[in-house]
C-alpha positions as CSV (number, residue, x, y, z in Angstrom):
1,X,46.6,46.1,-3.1
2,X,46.9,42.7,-3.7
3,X,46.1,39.8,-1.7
4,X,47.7,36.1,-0.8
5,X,45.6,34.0,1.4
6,X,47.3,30.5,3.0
7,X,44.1,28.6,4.6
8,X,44.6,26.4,7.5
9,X,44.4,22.8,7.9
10,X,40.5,21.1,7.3
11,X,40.4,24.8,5.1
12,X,40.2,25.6,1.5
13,X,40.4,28.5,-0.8
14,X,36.9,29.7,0.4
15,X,38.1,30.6,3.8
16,X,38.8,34.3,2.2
17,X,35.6,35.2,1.0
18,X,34.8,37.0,3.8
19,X,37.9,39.4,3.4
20,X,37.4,39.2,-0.6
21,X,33.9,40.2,-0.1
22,X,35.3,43.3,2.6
23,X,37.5,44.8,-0.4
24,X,38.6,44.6,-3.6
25,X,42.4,43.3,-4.5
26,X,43.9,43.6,-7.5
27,X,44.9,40.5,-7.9
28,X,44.2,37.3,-5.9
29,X,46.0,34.3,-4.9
30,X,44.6,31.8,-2.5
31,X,45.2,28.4,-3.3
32,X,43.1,25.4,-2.5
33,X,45.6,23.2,-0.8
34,X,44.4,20.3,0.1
35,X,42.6,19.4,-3.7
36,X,43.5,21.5,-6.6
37,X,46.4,23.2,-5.7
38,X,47.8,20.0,-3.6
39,X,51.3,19.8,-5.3
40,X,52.3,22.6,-3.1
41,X,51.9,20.5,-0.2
42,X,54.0,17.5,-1.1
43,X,57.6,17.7,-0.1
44,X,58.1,20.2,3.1
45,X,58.2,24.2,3.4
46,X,61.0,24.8,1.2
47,X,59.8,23.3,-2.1
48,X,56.4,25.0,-0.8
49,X,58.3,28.4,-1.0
50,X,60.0,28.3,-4.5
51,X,56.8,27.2,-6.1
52,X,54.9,29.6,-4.6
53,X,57.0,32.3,-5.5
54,X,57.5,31.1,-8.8
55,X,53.6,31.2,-9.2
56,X,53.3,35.0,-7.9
57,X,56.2,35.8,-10.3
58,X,54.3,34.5,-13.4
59,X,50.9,35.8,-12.2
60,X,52.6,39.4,-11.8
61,X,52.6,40.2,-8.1
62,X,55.1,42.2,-7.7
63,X,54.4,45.0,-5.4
64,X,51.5,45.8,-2.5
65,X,51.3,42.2,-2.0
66,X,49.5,41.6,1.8
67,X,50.2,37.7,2.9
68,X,47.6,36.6,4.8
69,X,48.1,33.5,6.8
70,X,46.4,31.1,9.2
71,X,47.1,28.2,11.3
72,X,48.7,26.2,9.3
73,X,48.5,28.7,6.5
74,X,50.3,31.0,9.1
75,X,53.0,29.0,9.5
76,X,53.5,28.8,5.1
77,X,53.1,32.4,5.5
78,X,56.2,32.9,7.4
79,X,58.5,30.8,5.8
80,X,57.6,32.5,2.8
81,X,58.0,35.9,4.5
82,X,61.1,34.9,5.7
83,X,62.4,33.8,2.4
84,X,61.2,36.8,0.5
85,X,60.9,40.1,2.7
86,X,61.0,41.9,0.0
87,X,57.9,40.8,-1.6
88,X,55.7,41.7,0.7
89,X,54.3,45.1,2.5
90,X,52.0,43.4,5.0
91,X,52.6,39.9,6.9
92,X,49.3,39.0,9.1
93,X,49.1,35.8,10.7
94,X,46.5,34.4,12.2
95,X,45.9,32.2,14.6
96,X,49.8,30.4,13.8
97,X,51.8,29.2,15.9
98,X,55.9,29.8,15.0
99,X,57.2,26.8,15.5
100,X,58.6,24.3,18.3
101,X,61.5,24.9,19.2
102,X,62.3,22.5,22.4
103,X,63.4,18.7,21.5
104,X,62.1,17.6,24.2
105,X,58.1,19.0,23.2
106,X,59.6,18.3,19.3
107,X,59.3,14.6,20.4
108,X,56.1,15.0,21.7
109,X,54.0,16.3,19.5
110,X,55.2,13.9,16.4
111,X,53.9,11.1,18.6
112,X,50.9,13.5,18.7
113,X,50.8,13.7,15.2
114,X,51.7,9.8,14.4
115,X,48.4,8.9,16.4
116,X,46.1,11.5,14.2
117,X,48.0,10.2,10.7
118,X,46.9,6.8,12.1
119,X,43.3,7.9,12.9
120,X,43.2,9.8,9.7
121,X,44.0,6.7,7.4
122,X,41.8,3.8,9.6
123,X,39.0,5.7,10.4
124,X,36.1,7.2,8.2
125,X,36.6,11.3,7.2
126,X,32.7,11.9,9.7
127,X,34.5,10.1,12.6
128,X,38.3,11.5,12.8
129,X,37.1,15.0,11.7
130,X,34.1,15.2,14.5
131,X,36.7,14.4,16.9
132,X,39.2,17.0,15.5
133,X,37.0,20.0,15.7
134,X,36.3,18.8,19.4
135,X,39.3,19.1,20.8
136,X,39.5,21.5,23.7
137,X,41.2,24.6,21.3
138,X,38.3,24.8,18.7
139,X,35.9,25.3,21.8
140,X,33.5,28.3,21.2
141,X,34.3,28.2,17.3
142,X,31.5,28.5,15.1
143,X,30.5,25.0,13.7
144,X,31.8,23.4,10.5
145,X,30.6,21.7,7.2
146,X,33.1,19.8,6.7
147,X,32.5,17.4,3.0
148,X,34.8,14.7,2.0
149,X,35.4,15.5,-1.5
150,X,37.2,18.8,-0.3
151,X,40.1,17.1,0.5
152,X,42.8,14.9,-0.6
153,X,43.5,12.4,2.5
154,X,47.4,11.6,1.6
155,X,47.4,15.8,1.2
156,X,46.4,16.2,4.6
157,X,48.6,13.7,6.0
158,X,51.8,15.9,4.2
159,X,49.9,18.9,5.9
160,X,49.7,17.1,9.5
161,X,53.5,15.8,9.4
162,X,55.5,17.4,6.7
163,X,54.4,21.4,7.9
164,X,54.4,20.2,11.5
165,X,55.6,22.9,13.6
166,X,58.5,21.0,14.3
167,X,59.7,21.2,11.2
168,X,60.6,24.7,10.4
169,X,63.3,25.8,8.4
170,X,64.5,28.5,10.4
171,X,65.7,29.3,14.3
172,X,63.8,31.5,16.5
173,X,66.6,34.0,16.3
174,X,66.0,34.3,12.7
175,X,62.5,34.8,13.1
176,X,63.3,37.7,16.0
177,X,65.4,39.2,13.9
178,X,62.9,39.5,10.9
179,X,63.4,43.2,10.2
180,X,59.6,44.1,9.3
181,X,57.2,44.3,11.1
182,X,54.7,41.4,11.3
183,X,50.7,41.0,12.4
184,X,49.8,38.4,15.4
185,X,46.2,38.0,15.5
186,X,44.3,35.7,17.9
187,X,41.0,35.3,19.3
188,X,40.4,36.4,22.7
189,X,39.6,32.8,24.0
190,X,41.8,31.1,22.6
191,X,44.8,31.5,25.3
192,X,47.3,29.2,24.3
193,X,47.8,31.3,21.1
194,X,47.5,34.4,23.0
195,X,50.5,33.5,25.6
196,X,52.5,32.4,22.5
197,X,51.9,35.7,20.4
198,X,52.6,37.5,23.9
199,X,55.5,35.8,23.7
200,X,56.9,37.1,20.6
201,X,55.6,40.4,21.0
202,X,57.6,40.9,24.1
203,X,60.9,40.0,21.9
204,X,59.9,41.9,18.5
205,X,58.1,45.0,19.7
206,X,58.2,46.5,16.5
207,X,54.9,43.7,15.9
208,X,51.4,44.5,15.7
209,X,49.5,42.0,18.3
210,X,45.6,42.1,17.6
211,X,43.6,39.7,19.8
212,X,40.0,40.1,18.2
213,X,37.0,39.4,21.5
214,X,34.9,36.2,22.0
215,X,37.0,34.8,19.6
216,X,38.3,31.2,19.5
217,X,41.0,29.7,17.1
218,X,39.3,29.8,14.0
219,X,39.1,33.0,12.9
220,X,39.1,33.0,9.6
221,X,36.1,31.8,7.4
222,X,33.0,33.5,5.2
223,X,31.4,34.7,7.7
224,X,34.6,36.5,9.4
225,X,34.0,40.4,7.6
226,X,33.5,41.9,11.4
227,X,37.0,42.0,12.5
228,X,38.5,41.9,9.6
229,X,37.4,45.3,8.8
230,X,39.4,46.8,12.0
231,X,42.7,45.2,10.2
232,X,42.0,46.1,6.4
């Protein structure tokens, strides 16, 4: 089996050492988006898809691929599944959200977004982060150690706007129509993801809905083996 991991935003590659260190792949690819692997993240899901398929071509995964997704990472995940069904057995996504879909909530949460790209570029990476992981949906999430030189700023900012999820690149009726079966897994306490994932389960049954207990959003990390076992 092999493995592709897509971290979230504020994430990097090391997100997947918990389920690394839970089994062995065959092969591995989880890039670090927001530093080394940045390019990926520069012009919108599309060109995000055909270089990441180009890359799993030339590294040689071409069969028992599992894509493992979250947040934002959940939301690459499915584009890519979407583009390339094909490619892989297993679609899990964690913690992501589908997409926007309403103009009216489209409008609000770029304005959302404008004010955090603003915060993000004025104020220093201790002060916007702190006041990132406290917003209300990170509540009961473990803490984090979050170090400037992780990140890329103007990569982040592409993250935040250009793989908003009001930007997809398909319908909802596409993604209903999907014809495999995908993975939904949220934390228990985190109920705005839970509804959403209710949501979808109720119009593609043929979906596996996992909500893992005294969970928040942030699922996935190091120390995240636990309930990752009950899915690998």
């Amino acid at each position: 089996m092999n493995l592709i991991g897509l971290h979230g935003f504020l994430g990097t590659s090391k997100d997947f050492e918990g389920l690394t260190s839970l089994r062995k792949f065959d092969h591995i690819w989880t890039p670090n988006l927001f530093l080394e692997d940045q390019r990926l993240l520069q012009k919108g899901f599309n060109d995000f898809c055909d270089q990441a398929l180009s890359e799993l071509q030339k590294q040689g995964f071409v069969k028992n691929n599992v894509l493992v997704g979250y947040s934002l990472g959940g939301r690459l995940a499915l584009h890519l599944a979407l583009k390339a069904p094909e490619l892989f057995e297993r679609v899990i996504l964690i913690s992501t959200h589908p997409g926007i879909f309403c103009e009216e909530e489209i409008l609000q949460r770029r304005m959302w977004e404008g004010l955090w790209c603003k915060k993000m570029s004025r104020e220093s990476f201790e002060q916007w982060t702190s006041e990132w992981l406290s917003q209300p949906l990170f509540q009961g999430d473990s803490p984090r150690d979050l170090k400037e030189p992780d990140f890329d700023l103007q990569t982040l900012i592409c993250g935040m706007t250009l793989f908003s999820n009001t930007r997809h690149e398909f319908d909802w009726e596409s993604m209903i129509k999907f014809p495999s079966g995908l993975t939904w897994v949220h934390g228990e306490l985190d109920l705005k993801f839970g509804k959403i994932h209710q949501k979808i389960k109720s119009e593609r049954p043929q979906d596996q809905l996992i909500s893992i207990p005294d969970r928040g959003h942030r699922l996935l990390g190091p120390q995240s083996q636990t309930w990752l076992s009950q899915i690998f």
